[in-house]
C-alpha positions in Angstrom: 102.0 108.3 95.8 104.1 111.4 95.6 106.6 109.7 92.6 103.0 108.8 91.2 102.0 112.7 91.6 105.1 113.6 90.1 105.3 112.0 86.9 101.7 112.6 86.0 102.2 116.4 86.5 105.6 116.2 84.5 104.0 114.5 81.9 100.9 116.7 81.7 102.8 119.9 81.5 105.0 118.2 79.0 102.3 116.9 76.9 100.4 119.8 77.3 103.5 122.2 76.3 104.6 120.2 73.1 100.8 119.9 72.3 100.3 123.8 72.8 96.5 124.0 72.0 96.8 127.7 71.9 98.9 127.8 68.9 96.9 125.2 67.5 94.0 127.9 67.5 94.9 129.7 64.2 95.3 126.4 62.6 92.1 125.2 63.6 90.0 128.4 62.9 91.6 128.3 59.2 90.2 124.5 59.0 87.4 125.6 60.3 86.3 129.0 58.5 83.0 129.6 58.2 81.5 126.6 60.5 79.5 127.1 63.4 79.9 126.5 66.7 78.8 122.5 66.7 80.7 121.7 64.1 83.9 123.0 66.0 83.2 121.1 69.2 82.1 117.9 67.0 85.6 118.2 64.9 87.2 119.3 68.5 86.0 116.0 69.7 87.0 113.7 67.4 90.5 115.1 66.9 91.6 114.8 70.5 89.5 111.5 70.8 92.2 110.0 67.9 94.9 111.9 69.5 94.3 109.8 73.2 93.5 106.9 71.5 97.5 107.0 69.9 98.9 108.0 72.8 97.7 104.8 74.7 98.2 102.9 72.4 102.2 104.1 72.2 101.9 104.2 76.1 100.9 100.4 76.5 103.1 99.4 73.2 105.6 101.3 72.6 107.7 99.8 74.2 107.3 96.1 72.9 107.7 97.7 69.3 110.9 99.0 70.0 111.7 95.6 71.7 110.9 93.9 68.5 113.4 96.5 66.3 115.6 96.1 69.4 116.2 99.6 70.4 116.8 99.7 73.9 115.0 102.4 76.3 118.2 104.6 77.4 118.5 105.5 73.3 114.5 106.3 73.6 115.6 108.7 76.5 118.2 110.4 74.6 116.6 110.5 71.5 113.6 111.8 73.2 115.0 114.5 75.0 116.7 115.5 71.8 113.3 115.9 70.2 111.9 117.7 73.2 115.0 120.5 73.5 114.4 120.8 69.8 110.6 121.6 70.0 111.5 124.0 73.1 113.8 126.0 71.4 111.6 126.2 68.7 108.7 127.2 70.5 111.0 129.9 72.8 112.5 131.4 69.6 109.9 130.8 67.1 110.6 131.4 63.2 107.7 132.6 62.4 106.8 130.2 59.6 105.1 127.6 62.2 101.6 127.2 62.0 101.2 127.7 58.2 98.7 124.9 57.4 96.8 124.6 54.1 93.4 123.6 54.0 93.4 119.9 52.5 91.7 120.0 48.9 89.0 117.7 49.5 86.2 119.3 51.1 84.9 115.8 52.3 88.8 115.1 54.3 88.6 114.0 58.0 90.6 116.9 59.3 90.1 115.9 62.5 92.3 113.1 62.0 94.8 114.7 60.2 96.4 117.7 60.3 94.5 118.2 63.5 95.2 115.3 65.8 98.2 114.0 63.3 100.4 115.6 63.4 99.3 118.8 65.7 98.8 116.8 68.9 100.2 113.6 68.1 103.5 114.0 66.4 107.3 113.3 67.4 107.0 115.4 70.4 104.2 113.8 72.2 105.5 110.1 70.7 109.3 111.1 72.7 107.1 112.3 75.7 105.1 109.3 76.1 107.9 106.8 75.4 110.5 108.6 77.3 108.3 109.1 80.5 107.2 105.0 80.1 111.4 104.3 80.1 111.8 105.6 83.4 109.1 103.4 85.1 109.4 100.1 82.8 110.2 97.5 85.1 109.6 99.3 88.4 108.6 98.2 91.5 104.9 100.3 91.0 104.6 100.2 87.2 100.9 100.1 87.0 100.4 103.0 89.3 103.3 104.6 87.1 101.5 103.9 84.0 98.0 104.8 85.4 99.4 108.4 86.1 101.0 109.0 83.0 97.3 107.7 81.2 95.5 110.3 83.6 97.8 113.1 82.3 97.4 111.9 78.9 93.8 112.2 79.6 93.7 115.5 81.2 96.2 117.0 78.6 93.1 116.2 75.6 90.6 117.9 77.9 92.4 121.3 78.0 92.9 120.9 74.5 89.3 120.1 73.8 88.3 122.9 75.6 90.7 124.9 74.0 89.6 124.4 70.6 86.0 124.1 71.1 85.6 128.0 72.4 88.5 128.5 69.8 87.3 131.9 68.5 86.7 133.4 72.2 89.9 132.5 73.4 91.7 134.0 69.9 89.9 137.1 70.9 90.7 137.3 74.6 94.5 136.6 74.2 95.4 137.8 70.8 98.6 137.3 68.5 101.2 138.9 71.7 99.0 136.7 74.6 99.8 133.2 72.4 103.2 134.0 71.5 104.3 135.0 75.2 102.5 131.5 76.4 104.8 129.1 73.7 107.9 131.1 74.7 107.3 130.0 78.2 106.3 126.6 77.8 109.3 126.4 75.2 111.5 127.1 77.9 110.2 124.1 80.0 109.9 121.7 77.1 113.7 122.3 76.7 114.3 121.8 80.3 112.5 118.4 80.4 114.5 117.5 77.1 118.0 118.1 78.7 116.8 115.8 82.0 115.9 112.9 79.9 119.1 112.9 77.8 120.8 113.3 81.1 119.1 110.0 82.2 119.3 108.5 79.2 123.6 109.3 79.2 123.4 107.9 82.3 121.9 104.5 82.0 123.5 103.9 78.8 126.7 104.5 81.2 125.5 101.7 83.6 124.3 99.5 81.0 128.4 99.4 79.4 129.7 98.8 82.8 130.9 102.8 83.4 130.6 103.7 86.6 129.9 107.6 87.8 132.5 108.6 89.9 131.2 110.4 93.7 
């Protein structure tokens, strides 16, 4: 139960890191301008209800499509972890020219679908998340409690970011520009962190997979 513990809170910190709901905020006010208060809990909603519905779907999947192009999981780890120390160090030394999102020219497009839940919350981050955290349980001894954890974070992850964006304009007035830019330096940090361990993992069971043994 503890492994079980573990990997749903790595994952939901992960998840909930790359996602970052509260740089999302600016983005999703912009969409947003002028709407009242239903409408952003309806379009908050619907986005992370498409977002979830991805992420299970790579979670229970994934794997078997990479199966059928025949990449094998250590590459998803490293590859992964590359995409995670990337999105860290972006989010710990940010450009300043994230976040710039038009609004889409037709009035009538589902925004909740895209740019809000694709790619904001489900893009390469969250898909190297979700496939590197279901590499390190595939074929374990407890892989349905494995992937029952990592669908819980997945779960809990869209509910913070619901919240978040459905009391969008409070929390943009509570924590301001510095508050939001202090919280994705942190969690950029972590992201990057996270990253380096599943290359590490990755290295290392592409190792055993060749027949190279680590020397004690």
């Amino acid at each position: 139960m503890r492994t079980e513990f573990t990997l749903f809170l790595t994952t939901f910190t992960t998840l909930l890191a790359i996602i970052n709901p509260l740089e999302a905020l600016p983005v999703f006010l912009e969409l947003l301008e002028g709407k009242d208060n239903t409408r952003h809990r309806s379009v908050a909603f619907r986005s992370c209800l498409y977002a979830t519905v991805l992420c299970l779907f790579f979670l229970f999947f994934g794997t078997y499509l990479l199966e059928v192009f025949g990449v094998p999981l250590s590459m998803i780890r490293i590859a992964g972890g590359i995409v995670l120390m990337r999105i860290g160090f972006d989010l710990f030394a940010p450009s300043g020219s994230g976040g710039s999102m038009v609004k889409p020219e037709n009035p009538n497009a589902n925004i909740a679908f895209m740019p809000l839940a694709i790619p904001l919350m489900f893009g390469p981050g969250a898909i190297a998340t979700i496939l590197g955290m279901t590499s390190t349980v595939k074929g374990s001894h407890d892989e349905m409690l494995a992937l029952a954890a990592i669908s819980a974070a997945i779960l809990a992850t869209m509910l913070i970011t619901f919240l978040c964006l459905a009391f969008a304009g409070t929390l943009s007035k509570r924590l301001g520009a510095t508050g939001i830019d202090a919280v994705t330096r942190i969690v950029g940090f972590f992201v990057s962190a996270i990253g380096v361990g599943l290359v590490f993992d990755g290295v290392v069971e592409a190792l055993k997979v060749h027949g190279v043994t680590m020397l004690h």
